[in-house]
C-alpha positions as a Markdown table, in Angstrom:
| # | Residue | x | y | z |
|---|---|---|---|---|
| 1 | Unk | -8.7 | 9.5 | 6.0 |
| 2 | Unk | -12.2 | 10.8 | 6.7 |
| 3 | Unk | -13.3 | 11.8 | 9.5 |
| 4 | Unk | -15.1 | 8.5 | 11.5 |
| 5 | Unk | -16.7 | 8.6 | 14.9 |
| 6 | Unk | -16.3 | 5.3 | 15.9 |
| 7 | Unk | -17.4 | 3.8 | 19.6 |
| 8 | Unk | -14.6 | 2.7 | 21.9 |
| 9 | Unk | -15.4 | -1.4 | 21.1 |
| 10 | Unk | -16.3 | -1.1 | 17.6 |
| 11 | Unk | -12.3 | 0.9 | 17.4 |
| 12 | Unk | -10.7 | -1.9 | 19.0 |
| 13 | Unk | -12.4 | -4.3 | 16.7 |
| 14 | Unk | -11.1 | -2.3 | 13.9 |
| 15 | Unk | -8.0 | -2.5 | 15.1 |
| 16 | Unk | -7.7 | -6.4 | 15.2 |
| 17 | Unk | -8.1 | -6.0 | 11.3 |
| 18 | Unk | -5.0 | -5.0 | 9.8 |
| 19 | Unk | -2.7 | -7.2 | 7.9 |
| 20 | Unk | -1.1 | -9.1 | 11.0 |
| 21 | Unk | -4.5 | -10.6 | 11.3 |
| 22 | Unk | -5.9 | -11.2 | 8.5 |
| 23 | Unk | -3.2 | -13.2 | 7.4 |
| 24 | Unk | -4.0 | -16.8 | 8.3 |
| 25 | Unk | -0.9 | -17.8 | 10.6 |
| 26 | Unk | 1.2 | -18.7 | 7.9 |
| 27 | Unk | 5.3 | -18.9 | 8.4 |
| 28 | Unk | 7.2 | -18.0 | 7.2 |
| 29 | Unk | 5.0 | -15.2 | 4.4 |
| 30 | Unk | 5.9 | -16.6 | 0.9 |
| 31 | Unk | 8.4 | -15.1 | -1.1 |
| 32 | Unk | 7.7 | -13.0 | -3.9 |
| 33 | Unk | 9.0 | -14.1 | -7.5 |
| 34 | Unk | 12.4 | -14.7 | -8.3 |
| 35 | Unk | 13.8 | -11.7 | -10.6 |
| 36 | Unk | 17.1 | -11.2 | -12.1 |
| 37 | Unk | 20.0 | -9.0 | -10.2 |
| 38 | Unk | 19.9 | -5.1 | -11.5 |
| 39 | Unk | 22.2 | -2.3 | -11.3 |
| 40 | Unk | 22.1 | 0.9 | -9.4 |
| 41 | Unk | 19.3 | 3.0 | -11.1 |
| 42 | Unk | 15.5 | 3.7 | -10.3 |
| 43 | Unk | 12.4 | 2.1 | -10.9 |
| 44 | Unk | 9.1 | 3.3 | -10.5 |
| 45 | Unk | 6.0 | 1.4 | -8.7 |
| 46 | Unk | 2.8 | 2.6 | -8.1 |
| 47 | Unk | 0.5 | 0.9 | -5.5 |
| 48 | Unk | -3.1 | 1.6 | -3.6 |
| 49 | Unk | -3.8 | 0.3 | -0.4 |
| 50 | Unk | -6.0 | 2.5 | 1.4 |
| 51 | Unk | -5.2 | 6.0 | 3.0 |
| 52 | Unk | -1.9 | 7.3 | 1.0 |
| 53 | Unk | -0.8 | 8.9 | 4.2 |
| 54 | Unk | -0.2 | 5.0 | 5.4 |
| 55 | Unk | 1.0 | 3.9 | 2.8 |
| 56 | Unk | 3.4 | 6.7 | 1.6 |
| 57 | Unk | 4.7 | 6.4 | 6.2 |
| 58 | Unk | 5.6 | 3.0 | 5.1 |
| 59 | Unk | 7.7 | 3.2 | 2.0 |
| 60 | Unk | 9.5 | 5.9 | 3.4 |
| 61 | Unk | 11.3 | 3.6 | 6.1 |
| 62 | Unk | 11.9 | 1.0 | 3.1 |
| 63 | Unk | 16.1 | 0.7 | 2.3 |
| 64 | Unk | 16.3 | 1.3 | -1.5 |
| 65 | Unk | 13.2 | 3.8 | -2.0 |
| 66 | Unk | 14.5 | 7.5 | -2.5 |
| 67 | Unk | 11.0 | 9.0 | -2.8 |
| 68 | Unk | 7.3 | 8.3 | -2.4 |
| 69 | Unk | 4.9 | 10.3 | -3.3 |
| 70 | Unk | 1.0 | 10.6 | -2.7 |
| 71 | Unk | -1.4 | 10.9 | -5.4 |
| 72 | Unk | -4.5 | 9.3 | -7.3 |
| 73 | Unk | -4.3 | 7.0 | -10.2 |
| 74 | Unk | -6.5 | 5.6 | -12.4 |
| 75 | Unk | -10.0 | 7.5 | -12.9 |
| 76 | Unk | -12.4 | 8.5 | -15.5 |
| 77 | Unk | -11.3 | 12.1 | -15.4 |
| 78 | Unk | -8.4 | 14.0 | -16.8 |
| 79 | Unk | -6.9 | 15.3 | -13.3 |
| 80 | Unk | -7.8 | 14.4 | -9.9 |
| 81 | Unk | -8.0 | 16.2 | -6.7 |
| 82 | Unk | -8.4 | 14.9 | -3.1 |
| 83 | Unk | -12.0 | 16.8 | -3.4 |
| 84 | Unk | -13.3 | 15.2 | -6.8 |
| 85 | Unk | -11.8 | 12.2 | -5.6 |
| 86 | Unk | -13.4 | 11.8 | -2.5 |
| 87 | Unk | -16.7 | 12.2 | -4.2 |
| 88 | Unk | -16.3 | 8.5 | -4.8 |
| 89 | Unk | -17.7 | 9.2 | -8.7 |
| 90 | Unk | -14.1 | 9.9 | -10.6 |
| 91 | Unk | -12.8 | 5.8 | -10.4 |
| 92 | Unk | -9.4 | 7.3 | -9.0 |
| 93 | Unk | -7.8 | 5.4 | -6.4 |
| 94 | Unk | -5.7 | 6.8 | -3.4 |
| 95 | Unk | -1.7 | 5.3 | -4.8 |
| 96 | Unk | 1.6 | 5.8 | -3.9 |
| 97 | Unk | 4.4 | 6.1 | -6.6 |
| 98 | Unk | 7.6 | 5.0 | -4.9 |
| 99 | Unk | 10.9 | 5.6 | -6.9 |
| 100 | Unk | 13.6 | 2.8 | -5.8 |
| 101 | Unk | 16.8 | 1.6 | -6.5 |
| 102 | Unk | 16.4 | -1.8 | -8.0 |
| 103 | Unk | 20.0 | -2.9 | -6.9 |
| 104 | Unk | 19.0 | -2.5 | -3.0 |
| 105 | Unk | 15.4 | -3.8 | -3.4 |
| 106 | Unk | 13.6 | -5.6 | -5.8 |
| 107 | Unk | 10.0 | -5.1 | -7.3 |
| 108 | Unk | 9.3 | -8.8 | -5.6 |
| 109 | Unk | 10.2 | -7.0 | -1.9 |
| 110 | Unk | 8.5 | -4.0 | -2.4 |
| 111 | Unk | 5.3 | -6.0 | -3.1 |
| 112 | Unk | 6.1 | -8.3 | -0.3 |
| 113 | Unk | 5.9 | -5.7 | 1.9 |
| 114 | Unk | 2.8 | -4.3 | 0.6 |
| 115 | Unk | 1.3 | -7.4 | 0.8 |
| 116 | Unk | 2.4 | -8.3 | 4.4 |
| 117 | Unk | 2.5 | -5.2 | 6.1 |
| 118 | Unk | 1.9 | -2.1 | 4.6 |
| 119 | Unk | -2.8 | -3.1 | 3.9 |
| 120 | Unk | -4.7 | -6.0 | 4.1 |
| 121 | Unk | -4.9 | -7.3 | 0.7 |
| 122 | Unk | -8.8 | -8.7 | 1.0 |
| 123 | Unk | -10.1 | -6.0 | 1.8 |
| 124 | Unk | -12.7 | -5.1 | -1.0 |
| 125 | Unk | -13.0 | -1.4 | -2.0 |
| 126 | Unk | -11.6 | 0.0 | 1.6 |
| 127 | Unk | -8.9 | -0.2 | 4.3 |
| 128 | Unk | -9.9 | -0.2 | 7.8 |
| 129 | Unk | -11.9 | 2.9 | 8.6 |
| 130 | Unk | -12.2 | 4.3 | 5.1 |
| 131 | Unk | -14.4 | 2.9 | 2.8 |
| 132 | Unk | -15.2 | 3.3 | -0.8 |
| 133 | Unk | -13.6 | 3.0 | -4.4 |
| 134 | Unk | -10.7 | 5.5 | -4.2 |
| 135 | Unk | -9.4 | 3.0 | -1.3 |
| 136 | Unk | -9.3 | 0.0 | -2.8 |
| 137 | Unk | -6.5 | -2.6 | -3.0 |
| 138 | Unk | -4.7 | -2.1 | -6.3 |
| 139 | Unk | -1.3 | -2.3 | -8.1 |
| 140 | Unk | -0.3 | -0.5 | -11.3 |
| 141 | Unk | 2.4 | -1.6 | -13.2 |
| 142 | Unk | 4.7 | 0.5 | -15.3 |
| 143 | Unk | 5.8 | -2.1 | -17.6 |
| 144 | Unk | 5.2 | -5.9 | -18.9 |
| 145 | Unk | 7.6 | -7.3 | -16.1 |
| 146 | Unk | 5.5 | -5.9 | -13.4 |
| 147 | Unk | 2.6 | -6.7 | -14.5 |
| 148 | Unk | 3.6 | -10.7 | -14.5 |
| 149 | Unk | 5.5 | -10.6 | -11.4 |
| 150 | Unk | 2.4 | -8.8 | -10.0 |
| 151 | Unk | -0.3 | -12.0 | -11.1 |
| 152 | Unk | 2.0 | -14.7 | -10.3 |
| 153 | Unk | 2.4 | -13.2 | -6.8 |
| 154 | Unk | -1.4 | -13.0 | -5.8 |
| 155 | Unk | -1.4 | -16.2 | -7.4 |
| 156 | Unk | 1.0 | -17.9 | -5.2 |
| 157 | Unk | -0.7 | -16.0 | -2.3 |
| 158 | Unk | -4.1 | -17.2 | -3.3 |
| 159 | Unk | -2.5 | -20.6 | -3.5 |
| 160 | Unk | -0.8 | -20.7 | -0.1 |
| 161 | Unk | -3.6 | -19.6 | 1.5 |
| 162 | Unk | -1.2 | -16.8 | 2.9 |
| 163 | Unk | -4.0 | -15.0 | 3.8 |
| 164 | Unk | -7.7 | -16.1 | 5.9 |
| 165 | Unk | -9.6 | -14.5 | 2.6 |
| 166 | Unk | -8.8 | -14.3 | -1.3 |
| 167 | Unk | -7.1 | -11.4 | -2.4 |
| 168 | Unk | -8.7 | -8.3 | -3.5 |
| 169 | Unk | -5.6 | -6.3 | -5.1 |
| 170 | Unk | -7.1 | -5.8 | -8.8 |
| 171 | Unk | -4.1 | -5.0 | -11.3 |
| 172 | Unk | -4.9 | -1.8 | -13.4 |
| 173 | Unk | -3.9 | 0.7 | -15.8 |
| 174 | Unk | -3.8 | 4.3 | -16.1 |
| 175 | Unk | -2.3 | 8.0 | -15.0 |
| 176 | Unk | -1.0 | 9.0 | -11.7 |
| 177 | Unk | -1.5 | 12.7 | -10.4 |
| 178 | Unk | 0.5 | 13.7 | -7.4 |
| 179 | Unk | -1.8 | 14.8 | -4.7 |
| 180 | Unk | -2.6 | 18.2 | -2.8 |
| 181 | Unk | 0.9 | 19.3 | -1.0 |
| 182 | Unk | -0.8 | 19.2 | 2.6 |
| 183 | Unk | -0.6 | 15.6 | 1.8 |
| 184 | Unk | 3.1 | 14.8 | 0.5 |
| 185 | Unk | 5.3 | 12.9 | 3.9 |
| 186 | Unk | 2.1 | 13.3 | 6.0 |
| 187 | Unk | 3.1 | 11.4 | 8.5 |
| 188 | Unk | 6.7 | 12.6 | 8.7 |
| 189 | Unk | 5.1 | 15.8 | 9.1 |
| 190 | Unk | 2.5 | 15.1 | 11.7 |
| 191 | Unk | 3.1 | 11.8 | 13.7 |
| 192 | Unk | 1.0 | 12.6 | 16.7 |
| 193 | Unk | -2.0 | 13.6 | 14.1 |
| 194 | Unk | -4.7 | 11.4 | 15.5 |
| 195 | Unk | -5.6 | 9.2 | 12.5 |
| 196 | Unk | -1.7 | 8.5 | 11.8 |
| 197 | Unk | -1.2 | 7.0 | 15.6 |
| 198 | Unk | -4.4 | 5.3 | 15.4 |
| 199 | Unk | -4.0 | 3.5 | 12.2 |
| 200 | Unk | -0.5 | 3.7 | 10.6 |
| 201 | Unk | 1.6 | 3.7 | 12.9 |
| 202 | Unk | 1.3 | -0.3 | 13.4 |
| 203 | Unk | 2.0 | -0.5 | 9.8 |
| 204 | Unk | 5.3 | 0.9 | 10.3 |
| 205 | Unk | 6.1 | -1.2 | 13.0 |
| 206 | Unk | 5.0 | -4.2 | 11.4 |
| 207 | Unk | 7.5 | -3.3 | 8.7 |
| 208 | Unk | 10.3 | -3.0 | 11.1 |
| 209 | Unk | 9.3 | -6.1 | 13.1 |
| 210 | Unk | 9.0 | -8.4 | 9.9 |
| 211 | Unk | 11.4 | -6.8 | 7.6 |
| 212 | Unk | 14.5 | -5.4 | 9.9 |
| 213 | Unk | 16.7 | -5.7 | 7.0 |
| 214 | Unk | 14.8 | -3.4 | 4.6 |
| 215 | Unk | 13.7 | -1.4 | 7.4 |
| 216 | Unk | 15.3 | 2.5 | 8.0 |
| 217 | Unk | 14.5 | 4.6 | 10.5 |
């Protein structure tokens, strides 16, 4: 989310290269994985796709998800802050951890609708305006499950040619540390914040508009 000065053309330009184009016209969007039925619980999944306040707006209007939070994960350094982090030396990546109910929606959706709507999974090392390592495209799985449902996904998606260019999500391991508070349900708290109805709010109605039975208001 750093500040970009950007000319009126070159915006609209940007603005063309979200998700909903960059996928390459294919109907319907291939379904994730099959997984076995679970009972009521929660799950954890953590996943990077640019700016968390995007990300973290989207999940929050996902049926089944009881709490996303912002942070960094990943990293070659014990803790992260949004100020080391941004320094673009620390390997941390902006991530979301979302904590779901596995009996309303499955791993699979969730990362169908990270896929499809939430980032544009080619992008390599940024998401629309903000560029650089800590933006990158990446999932982190929590446990052996994930991590195969997770490869034979960008696999299938790679092999449908889903999408206009490979994908870029890189599957990794390592810690998650919440983010500064002035970032937690960012765009909850500020909707008319500049940055959040120039970039995200499309996101969220992409999620509406291709998922209306996951989506909540």
């Amino acid at each position: 989310m750093r500040l970009v000065v950007m000319t009126a053309g070159l915006a609209l330009l940007a603005a063309c290269n979200g998700p909903a184009t960059a996928q390459a016209g294919h109907q319907p969007f291939p379904e994730p994985p099959a997984q076995a039925a679970k009972p009521a619980g929660k799950e954890v999944a953590e996943l990077s796709g640019g700016c968390f306040w995007g990300m973290e707006g989207v999940f929050e209007h996902v049926k089944g998800v009881k709490s996303v939070v912002a942070g960094y994960a990943g990293g070659t350094a014990a803790q992260a802050n949004y100020e080391t982090v941004s320094t673009e030396t620390t390997n941390h990546a902006e991530t979301v951890r979302i904590t779901y109910d596995p009996s309303v929606i499955s791993y699979g959706r969730l990362l169908e609708i990270y896929f499809a709507v939430a980032h544009d999974p080619t992008e390599v090392n940024g998401q629309y305006p903000d560029q650089g390592r800590s933006y990158r495209s990446a999932i982190w799985p929590q446990n052996p499950q994930q991590r195969e449902l997770a490869q034979r996904y960008i696999a299938v998606l790679n092999q449908s040619h889903a999408f206009a260019k490979p994908i870029a999500t890189k599957i990794e391991t390592g810690g998650f540390y919440p983010a500064e508070e002035y970032h937690q349900h960012f765009m909850q708290r500020h909707p008319d914040h500049p940055y959040i109805r120039r970039w995200d709010v499309a996101r969220v109605e992409r999620l509406r508009a291709k998922f209306p039975q996951f989506y909540v208001g």
